[in-house]
N, C-alpha and C positions, 0 to 999 in steps of 0.2 A: 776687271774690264775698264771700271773710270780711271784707274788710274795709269792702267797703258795706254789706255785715248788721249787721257789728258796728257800723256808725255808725248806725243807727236804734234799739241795744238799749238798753235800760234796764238789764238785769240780764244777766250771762254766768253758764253751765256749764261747764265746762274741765274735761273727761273725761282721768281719768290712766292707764295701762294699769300696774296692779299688777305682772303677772307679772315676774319675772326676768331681767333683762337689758331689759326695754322701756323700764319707767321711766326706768332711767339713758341710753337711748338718745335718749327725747326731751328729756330734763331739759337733759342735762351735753351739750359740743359743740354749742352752738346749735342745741337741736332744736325740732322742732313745738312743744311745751311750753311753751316760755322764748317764744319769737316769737309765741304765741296768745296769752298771757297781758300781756305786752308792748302789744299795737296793742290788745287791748281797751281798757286801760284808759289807755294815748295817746288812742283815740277818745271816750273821756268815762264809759265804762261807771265803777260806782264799786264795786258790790253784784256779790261774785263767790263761785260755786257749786263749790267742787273735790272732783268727785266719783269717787274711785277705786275703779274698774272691775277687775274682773277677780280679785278677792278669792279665789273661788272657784278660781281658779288655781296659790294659796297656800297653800290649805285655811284659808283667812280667819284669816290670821296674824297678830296683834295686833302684834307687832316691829317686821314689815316695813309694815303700817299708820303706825305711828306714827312706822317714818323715816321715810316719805315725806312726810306732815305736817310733820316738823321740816325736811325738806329747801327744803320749797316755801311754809312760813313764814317763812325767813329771806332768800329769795328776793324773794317777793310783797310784803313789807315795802320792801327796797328796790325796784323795779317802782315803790312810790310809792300800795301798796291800806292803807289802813287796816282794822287787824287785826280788830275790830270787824266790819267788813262781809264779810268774809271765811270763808265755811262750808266744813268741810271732811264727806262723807259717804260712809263705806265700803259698796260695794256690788258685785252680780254681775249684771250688765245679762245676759248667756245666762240664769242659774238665774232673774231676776225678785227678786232677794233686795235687799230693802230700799227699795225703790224704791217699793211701796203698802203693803209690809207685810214685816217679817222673819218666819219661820220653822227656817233652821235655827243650833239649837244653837250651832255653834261659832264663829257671830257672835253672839249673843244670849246668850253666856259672858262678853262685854266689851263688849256697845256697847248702850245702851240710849237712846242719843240718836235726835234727828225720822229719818224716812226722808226721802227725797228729794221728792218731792211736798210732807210738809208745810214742807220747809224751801222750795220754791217759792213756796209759799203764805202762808209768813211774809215776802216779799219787801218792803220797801218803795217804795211808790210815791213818785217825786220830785214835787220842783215844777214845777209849770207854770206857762209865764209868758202867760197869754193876755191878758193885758195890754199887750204889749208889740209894735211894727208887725209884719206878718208877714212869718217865713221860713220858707222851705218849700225843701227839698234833694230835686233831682228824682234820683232812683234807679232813672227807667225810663221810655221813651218809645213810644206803641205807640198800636193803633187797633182796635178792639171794633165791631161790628156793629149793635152796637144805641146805643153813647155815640159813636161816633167818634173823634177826635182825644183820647187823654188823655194826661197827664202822671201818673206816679205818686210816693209821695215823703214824708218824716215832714215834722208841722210842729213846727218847733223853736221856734218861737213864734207870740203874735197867734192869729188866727182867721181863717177862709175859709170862704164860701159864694157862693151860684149868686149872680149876677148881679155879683160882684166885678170890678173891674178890675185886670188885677193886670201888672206886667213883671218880668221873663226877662232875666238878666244872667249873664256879659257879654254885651254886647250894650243892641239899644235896643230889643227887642219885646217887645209888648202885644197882651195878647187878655184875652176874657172868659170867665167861668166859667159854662158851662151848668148842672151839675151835680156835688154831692160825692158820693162812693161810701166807704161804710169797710167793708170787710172786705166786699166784694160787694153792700152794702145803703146804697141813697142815704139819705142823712141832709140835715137843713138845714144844721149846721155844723162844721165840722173844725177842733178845738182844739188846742191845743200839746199835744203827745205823741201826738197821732194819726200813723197812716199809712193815708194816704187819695190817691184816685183824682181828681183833675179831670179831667172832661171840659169843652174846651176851643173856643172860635169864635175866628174873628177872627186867630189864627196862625199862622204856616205853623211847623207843630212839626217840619217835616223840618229845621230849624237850631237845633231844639233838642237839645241832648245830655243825658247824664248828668252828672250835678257844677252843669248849674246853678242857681241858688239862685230862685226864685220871691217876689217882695216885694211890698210895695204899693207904686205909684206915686209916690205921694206922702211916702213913705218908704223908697227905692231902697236896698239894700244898698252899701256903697262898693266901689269898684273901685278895687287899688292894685297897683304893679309893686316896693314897697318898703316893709319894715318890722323895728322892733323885737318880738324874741321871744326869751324867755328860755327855753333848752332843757335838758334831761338827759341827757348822752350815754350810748349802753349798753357793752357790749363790743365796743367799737372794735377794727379791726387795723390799721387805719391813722387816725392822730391827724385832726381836724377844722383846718385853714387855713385863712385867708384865702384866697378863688378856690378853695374845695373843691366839688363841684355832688352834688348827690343830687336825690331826688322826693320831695314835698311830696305828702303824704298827707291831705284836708281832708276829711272826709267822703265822700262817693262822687267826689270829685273827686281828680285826680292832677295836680302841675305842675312842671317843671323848675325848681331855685331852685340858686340860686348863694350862697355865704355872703361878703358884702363887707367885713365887719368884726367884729373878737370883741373885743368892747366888754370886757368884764371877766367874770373869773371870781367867783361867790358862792358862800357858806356856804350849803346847801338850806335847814336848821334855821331860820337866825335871818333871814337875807337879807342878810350884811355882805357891802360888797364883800374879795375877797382879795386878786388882782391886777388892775390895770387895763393894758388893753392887750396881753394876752397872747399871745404867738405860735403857738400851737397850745391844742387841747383834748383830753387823754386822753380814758379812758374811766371813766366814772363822775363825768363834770364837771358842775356847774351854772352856766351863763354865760348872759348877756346877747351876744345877736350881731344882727346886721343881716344880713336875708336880701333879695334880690330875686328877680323872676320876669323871663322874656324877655317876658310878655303880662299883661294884667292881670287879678287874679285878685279872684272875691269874699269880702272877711276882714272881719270884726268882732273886736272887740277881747273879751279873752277875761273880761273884767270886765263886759262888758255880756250876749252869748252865749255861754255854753261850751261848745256846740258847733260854732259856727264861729268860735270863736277857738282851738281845741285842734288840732292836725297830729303827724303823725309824717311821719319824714325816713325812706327808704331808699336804700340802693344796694347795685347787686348782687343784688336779691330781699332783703335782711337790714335790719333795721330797726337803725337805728344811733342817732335822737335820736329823742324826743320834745320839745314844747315847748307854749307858748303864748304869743298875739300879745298883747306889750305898749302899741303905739304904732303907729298906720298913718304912712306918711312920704309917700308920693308913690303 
């Protein structure tokens, strides 16, 4: 579930728990912490909100505020967030402190920065690409009394409205669009960055799942069982091989991928290759590797969509790469 939420987000909050001994429990030993913050921003999220909770538990301790900033700055940096985008905002969710308005004292002795709403509020909105054919990532499949048959689902690009013809991959079906729903209230059209409802004729949506992707006909997303993608590995415990397998994490979708070859290791910074050919990849590598799937899955290349060319790798429940599709092959 976070991780099909986090793929429709624009912006994340990533709640830190202040008090003594918790921070360091989610932080350090790959906790909740490092793993939320992680797959957020593998799914595309850029703009992130760290808001440390529990202040009040400290007696809103200025110290212990500002390690933890320093901890999860140096952190968040490598993760791959630019710092920039990145707010941090001391608060006590029980007390209500700082979150529409500060009131006590012994936060209001050192922090005179936005509360958490307005730093919401100062959010920026991305671009939209409604220009571009559409893709729509289905997030939920279901049937309503009064719409019937709907699909739910952000579109990532392009536009959609009622009477579109539209197909359903993988696979080969096609239905039409009765009706667009956004936030409970039909509307005539569904732009890139919405999450909106099709209600749906003409399909039989019991073979439709989660993961997949909705396009126009006439401009089908590709379907591919192999490609190049350049990845970042995290804290690995066991190095990445040739024949190593993990799950392909693509937006609401999940797929078995196998790594068939590790093209060469790069410099993040500049993009030089270092080695070519190399036989394993610690942790903390940037390489070029060839991945395939056992069925075929829908990828766009991450120079055209960045949301469905961005994946995160796991195994084990633990996120170990992130990446992005350079090149589809087959």
């Amino acid at each position: 579930k976070m991780i099909s939420g986090a793929a429709q987000a624009d912006a994340a909050v990533l709640v830190v728990d202040a008090s003594t001994g918790e921070f360091e429990s989610g932080f350090h030993s790959g906790g909740q912490t490092v793993e939320h913050a992680v797959l957020v921003r593998s799914l595309g999220v850029q703009q992130l909100i760290v808001a440390v909770n529990k202040l009040d538990m400290v007696s809103y301790d200025q110290a212990r505020y500002n390690y933890i900033v320093a901890e999860l700055t140096s952190f968040l940096k490598m993760a791959g967030y630019r710092l920039p985008d990145v707010t941090f905002v001391p608060l006590s969710g029980f007390q209500g402190e700082n979150l529409v308005e500060r009131k006590d004292e012994r936060l209001c002795a050192w922090y005179d920065g936005p509360t958490l709403l307005q730093v919401i509020d100062s959010l920026r909105a991305p671009v939209r690409r409604s220009d571009m054919p559409l893709r729509l990532s289905v997030s939920d499949v279901f049937k309503t009394p009064g719409l019937g048959g709907c699909v739910a689902g952000k579109v990532e690009a392009g536009t959609v409205q009622a009477g579109d013809t539209l197909a359903f991959r993988p696979g080969e079906l096609v239905g039409q669009v009765r009706a667009v729903e956004k936030h409970g209230r039909r509307v005539l059209v569904g732009k890139a960055g919405d999450s909106v409802t099709l209600a749906m004729q003409g399909v039989d949506l019991d073979t439709v799942r989660v993961g997949h992707v909705v396009c126009d006909v006439d401009s089908p997303i590709p379907l591919v069982t192999s490609f190049l993608a350049q990845i970042l590995t995290f804290d690995l415990t066991v190095p990445l091989t040739k024949g190593s397998h993990a799950t392909m994490y693509i937006n609401a979708n999940n797929e078995p991928i196998t790594v068939e070859k590790l093209l060469c290791t790069i410099k993040k910074s500049t993009g030089e290759v270092l080695k070519k050919k190399p036989r394993l990849l610690l942790k903390h590598s940037t390489a070029l590797v060839q991945l395939t799937c056992s069925r075929p899955v829908c990828l766009e290349l991450f120079a055209d969509y960045k949301q469905l060319g961005r994946f995160t790798l796991r195994d084990a429940g633990i996120s170990i790469a992130a990446g992005t599709v350079m090149k589809l092959i087959s």
